[in-house]
Backbone as a ProteinNet text record, in pm:
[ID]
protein_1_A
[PRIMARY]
XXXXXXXXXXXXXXXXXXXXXXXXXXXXXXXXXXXXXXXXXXXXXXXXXXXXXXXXXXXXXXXXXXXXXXXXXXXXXXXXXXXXXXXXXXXXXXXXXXXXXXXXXXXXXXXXXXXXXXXXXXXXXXXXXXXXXXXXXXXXXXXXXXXXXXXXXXXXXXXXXXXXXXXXXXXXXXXXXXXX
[TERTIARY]
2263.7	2255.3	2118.1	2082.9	1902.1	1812.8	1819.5	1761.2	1762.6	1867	1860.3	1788.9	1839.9	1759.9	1595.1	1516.6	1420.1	1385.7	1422.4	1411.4	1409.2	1476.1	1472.5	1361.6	1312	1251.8	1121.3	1052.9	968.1	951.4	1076	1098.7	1212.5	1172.2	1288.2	1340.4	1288.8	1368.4	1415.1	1434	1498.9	1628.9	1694.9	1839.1	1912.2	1903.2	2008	1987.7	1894.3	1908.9	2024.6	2011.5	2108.8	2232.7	2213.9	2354.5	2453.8	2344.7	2389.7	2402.5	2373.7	2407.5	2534.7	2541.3	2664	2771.4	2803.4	2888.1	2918.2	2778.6	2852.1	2923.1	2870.1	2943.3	3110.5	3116.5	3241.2	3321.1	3250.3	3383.2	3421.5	3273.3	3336.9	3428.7	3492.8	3557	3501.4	3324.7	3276.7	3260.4	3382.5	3284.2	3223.4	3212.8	3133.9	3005.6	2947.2	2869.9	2798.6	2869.7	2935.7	2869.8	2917.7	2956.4	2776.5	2705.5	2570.5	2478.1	2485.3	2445.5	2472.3	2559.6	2609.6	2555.7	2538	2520.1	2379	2241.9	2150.2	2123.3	2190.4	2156.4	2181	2300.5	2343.7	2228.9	2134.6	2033.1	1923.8	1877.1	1766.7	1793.4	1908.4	1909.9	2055.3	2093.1	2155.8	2204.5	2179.6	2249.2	2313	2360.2	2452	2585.2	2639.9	2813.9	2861.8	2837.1	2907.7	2845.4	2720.2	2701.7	2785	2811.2	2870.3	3043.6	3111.1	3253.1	3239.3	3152.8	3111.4	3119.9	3081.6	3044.2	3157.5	3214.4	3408.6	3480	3500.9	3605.1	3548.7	3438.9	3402.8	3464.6	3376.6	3451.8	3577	3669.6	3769.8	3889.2	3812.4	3877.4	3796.5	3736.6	3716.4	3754.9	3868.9	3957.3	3885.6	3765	3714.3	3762.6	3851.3	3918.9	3884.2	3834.7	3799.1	3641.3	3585.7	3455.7	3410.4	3491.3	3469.6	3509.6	3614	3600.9	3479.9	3405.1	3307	3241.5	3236.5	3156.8	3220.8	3366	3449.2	3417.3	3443.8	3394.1	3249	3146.6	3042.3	3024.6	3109.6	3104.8	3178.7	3278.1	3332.7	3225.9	3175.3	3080.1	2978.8	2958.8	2817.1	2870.3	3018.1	3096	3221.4	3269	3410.8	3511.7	3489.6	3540.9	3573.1	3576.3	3582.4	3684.5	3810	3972.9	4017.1	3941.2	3917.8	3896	3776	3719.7	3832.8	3841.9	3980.9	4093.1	4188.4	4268.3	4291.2	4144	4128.9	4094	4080.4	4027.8	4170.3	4265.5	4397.2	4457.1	4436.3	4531.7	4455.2	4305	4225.1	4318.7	4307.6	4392.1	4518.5	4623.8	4749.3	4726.5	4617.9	4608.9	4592	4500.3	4457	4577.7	4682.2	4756.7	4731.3	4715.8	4619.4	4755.8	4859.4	4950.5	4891.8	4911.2	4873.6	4679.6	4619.5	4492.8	4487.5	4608.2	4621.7	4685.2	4806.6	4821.6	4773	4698.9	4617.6	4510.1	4451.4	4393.4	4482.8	4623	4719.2	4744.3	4732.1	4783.7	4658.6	4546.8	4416.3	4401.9	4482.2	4408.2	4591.9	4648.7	4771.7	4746.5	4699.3	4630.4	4575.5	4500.7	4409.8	4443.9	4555	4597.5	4734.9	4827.1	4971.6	5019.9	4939.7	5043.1	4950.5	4876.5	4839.9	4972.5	5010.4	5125.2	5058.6	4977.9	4914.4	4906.1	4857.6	4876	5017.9	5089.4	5241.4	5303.3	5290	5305.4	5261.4	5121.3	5039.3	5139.1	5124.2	5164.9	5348.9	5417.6	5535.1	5554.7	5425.3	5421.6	5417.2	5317.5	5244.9	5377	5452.5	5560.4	5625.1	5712.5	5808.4	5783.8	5610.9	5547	5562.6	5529.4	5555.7	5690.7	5782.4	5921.7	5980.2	5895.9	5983	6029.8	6189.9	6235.3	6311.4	6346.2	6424.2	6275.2	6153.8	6025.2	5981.6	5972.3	5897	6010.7	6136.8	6180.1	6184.8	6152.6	6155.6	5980.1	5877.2	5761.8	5737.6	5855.1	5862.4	5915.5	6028.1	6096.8	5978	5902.1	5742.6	5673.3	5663.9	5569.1	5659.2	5763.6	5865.5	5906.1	5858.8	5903.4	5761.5	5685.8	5528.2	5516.7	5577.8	5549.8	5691.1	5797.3	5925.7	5922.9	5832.7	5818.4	5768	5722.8	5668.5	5724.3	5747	5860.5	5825.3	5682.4	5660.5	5750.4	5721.3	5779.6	5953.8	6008.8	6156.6	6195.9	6154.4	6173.3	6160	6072.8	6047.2	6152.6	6159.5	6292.5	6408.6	6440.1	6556.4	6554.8	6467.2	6429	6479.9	6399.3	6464.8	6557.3	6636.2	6805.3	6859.2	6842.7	6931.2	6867.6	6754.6	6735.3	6860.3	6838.5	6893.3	7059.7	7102.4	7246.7	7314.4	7246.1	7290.3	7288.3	7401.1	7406.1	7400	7518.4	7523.6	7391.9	7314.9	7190.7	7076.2	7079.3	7014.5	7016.9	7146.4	7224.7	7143.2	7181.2	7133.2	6959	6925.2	6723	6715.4	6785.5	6787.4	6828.3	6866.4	6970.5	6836.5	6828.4	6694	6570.8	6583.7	6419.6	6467.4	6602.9	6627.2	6658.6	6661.6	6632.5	6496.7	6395.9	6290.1	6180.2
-1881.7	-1987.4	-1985.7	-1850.9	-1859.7	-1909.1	-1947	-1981	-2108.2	-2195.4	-2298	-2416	-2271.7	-2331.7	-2297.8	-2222	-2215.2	-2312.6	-2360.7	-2466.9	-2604.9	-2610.3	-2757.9	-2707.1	-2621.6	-2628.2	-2595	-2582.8	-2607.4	-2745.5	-2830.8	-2953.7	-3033.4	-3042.3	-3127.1	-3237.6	-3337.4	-3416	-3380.8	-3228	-3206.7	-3223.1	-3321.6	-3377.6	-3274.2	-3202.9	-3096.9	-2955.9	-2980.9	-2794.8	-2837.3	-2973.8	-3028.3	-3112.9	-3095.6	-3079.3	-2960.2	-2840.9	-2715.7	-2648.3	-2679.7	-2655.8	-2696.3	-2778.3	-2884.5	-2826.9	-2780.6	-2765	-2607.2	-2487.3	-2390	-2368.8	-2509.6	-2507.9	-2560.7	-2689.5	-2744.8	-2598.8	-2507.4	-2419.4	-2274.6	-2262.6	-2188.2	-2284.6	-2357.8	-2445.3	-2500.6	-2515.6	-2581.8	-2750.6	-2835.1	-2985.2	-3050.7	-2993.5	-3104.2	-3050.3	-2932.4	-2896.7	-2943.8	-2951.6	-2994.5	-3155.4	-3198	-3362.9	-3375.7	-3267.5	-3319.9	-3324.1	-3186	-3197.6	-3265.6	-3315.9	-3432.7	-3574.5	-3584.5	-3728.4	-3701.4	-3594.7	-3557.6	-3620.9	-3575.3	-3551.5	-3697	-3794.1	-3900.9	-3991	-3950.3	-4059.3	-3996.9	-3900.1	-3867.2	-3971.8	-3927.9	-3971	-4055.8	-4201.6	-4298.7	-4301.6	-4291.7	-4341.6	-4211.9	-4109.2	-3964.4	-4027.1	-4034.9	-4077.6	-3939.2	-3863.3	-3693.6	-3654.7	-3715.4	-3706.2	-3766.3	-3879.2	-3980.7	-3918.1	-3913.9	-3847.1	-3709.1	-3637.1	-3522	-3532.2	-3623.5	-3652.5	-3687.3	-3796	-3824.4	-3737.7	-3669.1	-3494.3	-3430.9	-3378.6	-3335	-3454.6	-3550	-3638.5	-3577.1	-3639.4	-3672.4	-3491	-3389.2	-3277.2	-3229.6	-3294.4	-3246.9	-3366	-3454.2	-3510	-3685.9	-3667.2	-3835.7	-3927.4	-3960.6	-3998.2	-4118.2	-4211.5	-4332.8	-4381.8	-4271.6	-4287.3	-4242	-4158.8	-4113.7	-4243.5	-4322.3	-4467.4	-4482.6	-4529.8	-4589.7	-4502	-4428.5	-4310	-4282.7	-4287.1	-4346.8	-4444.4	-4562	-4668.5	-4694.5	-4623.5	-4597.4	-4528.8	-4412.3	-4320.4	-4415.8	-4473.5	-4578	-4700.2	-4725.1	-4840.1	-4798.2	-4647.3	-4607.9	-4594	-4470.6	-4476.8	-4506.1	-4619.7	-4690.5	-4660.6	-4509.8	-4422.9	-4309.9	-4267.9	-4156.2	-4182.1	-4106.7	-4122.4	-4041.8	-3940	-3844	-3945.6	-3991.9	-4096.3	-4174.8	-4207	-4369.1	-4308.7	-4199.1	-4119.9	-4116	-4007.8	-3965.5	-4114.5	-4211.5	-4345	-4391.3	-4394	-4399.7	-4353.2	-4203.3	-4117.6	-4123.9	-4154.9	-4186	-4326	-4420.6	-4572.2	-4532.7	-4491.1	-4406	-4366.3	-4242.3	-4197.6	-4293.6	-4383.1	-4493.5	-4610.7	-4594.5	-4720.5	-4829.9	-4808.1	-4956.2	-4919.1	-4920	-4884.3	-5001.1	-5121.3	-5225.4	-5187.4	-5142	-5105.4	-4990.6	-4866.9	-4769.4	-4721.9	-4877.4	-4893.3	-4974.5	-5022.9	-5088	-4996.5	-4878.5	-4750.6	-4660.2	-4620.1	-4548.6	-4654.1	-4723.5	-4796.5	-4836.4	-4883.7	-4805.6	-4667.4	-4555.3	-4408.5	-4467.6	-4459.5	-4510.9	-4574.6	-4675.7	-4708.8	-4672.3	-4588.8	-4536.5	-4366.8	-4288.9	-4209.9	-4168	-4206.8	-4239.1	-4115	-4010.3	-3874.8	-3806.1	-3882.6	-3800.1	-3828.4	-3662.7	-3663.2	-3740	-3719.6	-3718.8	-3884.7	-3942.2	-4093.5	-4155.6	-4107.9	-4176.8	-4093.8	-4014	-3984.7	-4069.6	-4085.5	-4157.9	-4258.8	-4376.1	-4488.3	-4500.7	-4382.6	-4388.5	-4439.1	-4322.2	-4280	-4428.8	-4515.5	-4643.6	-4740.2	-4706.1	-4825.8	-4767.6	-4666.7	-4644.9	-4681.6	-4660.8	-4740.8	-4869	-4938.8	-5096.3	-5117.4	-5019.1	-5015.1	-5075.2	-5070	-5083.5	-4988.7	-4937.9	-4833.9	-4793.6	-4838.4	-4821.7	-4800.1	-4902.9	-4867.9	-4747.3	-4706.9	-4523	-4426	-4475.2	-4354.9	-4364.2	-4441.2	-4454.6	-4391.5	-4404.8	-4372.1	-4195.5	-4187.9	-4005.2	-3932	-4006.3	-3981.2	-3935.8	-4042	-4031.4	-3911.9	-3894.4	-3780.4	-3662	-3664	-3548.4	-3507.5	-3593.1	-3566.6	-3505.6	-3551.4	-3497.3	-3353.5	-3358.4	-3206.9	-3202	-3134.3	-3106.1	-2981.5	-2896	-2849.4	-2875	-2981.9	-3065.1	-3070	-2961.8	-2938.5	-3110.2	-3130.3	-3279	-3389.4	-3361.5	-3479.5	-3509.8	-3350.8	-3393	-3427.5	-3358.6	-3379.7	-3498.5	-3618	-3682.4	-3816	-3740.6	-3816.6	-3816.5	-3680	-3698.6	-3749.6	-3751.6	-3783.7	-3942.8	-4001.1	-4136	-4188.3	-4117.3	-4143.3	-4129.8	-4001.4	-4005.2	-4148.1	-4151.8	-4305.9	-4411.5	-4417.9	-4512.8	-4536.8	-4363.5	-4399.9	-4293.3	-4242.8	-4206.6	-4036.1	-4003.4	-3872.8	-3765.7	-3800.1	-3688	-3704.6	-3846.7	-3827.2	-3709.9	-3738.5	-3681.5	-3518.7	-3480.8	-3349.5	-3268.2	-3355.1	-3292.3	-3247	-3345	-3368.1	-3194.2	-3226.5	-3072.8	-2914.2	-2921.1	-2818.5	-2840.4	-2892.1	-2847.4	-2765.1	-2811.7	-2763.4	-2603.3	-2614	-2499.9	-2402.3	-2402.3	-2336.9	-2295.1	-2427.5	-2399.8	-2266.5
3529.6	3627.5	3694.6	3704	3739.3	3696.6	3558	3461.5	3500.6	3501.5	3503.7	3640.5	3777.9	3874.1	3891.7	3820.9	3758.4	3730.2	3584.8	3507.4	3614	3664.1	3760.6	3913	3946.4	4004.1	3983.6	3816.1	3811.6	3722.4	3686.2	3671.5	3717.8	3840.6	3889.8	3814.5	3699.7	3657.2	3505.6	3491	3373	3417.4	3324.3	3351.9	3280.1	3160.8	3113.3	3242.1	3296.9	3417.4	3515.9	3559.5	3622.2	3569.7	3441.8	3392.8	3417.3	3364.9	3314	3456.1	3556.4	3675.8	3738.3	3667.1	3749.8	3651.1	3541.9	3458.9	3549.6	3551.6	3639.6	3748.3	3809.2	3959.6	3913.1	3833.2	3774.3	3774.4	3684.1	3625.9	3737.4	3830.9	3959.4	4081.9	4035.3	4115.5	4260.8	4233.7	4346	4340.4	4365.2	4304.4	4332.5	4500.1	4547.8	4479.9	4527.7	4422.5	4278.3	4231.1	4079.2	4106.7	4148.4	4126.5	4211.4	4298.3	4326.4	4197.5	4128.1	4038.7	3889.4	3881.4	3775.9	3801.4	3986.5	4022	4008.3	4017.3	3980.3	3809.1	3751.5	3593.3	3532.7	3639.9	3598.5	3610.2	3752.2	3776.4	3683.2	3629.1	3559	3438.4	3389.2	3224.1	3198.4	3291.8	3258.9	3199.7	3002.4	2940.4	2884.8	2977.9	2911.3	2989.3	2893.4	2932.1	2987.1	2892.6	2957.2	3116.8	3136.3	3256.5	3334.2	3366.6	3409.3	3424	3358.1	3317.3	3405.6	3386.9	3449.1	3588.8	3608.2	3760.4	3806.6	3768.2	3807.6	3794.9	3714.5	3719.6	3817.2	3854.2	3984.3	4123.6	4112.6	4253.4	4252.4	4136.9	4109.1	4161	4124.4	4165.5	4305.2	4391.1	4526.8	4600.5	4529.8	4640.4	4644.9	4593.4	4613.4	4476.4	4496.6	4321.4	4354.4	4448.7	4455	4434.2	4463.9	4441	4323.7	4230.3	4087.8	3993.2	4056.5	3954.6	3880.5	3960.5	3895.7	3805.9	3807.4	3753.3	3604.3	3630.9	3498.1	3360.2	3483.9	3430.8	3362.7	3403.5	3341.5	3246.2	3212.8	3124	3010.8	3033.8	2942.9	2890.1	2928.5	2949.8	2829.6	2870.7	2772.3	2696	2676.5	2505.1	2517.1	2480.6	2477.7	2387	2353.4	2249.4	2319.7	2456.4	2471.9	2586.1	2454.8	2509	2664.9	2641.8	2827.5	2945.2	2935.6	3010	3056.5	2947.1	2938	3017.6	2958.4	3030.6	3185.1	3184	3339.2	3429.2	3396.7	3466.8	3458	3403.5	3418.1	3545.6	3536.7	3643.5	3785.1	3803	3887.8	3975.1	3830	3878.1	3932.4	3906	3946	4117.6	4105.8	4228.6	4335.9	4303.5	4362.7	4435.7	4357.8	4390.7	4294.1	4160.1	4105.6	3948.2	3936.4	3853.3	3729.4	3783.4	3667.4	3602.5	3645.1	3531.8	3515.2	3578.4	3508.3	3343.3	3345.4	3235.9	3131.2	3164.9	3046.7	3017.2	3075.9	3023.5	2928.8	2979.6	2883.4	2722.8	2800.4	2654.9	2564.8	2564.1	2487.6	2433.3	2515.7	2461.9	2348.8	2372.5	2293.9	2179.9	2186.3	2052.4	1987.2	2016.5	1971.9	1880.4	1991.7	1974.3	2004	1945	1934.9	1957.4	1956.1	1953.2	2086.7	2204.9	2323.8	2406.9	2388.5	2536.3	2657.8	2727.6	2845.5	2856.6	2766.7	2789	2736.2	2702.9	2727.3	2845	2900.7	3012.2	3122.4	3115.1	3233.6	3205.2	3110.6	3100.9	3153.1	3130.5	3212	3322	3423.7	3588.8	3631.3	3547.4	3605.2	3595.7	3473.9	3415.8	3534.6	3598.5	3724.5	3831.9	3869.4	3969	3992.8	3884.1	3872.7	3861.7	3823.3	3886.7	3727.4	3656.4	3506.4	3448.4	3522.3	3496.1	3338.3	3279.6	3141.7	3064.2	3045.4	2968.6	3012.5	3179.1	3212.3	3127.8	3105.2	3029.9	2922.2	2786.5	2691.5	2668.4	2757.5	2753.2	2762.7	2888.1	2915.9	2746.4	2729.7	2612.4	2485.9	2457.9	2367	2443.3	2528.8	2556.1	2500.7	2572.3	2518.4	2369.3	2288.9	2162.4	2118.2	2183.8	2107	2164.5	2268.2	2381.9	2417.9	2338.7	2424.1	2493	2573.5	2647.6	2755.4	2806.5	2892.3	3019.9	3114.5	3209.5	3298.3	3317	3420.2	3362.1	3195.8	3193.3	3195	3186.9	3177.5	3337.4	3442.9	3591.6	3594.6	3552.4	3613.9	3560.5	3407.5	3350.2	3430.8	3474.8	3524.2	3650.7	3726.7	3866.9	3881.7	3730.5	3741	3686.8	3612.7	3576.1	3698.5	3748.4	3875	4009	4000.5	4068.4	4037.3	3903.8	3850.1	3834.1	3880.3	3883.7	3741.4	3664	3520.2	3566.8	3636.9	3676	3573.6	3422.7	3331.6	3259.2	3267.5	3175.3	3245.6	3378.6	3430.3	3503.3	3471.2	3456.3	3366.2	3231.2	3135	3088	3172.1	3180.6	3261.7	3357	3453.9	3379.5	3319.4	3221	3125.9	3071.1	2984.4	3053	3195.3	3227.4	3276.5	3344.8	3304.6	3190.5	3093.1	2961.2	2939.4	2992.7	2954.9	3042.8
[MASK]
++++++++++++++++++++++++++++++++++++++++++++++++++++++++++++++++++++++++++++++++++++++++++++++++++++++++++++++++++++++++++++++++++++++++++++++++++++++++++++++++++++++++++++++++++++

């Protein structure tokens, strides 16, 4: 890590020292930290999507999940291939209150990749949100078959059977997680 603040302080606009800075702080769980030096590396060298993405997982894990949007959205912008991005700009939308463009993010990484637990999951949370309850469990159900160890996703199954009134379905959602 010396190395690297070296490196940027006898070139402040090397954008990889302040990448590689921002990635050490990321993984000692500093983000604000993290997210200075990502928002550093983002303005040196624009067109790094991983910068950009970098920078929103930091916001995004020191609590500013609203101000990492954009930062998302940019990382998407530069590569519209990169299913993380798409994902985490999902669960960002979620956190947010924004259920309807959280799922039109799940359902892209979905297309794209039919067997990510994590986005038929997301796309559940958003479908229960929007209160389309029979589609969030047919969606939990898809995550669960790809990941039937998935303790989030059976709770949340059963969480909403029992909403819904379906006590033995949701008995049984419970009885699994206990096994598990």
């Amino acid at each position: 890590m010396t190395s690297f603040h070296t490196a940027i302080e006898k070139n402040p606009k090397l954008a990889e020292g302040h990448y590689n800075l921002g990635e050490a702080a990321l993984i000692a769980g500093k983000f604000k930290i993290a997210a200075q030096f990502f928002g550093k590396a983002s303005e040196l060298n624009p067109k790094d999507s991983m910068a950009h993405y970098k920078l929103a997982l930091a916001l995004a894990q020191s609590g500013a999940v609203k101000e990492a949007i954009p930062s998302y959205e940019k990382a998407i912008q530069l590569d519209p291939n990169d299913m993380q991005s798409i994902s985490d700009l999902g669960f960002a939308y979620l956190t947010e209150s924004k259920a309807g463009k959280a799922r039109e993010q799940f359902q892209k990484v979905i297309v794209a990749h039919p067997d990510s637990t994590m986005a038929h999951y997301g796309l559940a949370l958003s479908l229960k949100t929007l209160g389309k309850r029979e589609e969030a469990i047919q969606e939990f159900k898809k995550a669960l078959e790809i990941s039937p160890k998935f303790i989030d996703a059976h709770l949340e199954t059963a969480n909403l059977l029992a909403d819904m009134g379906k006590a033995n379905d949701s008995r049984a959602e419970y009885e699994t997680v206990a096994i598990l």
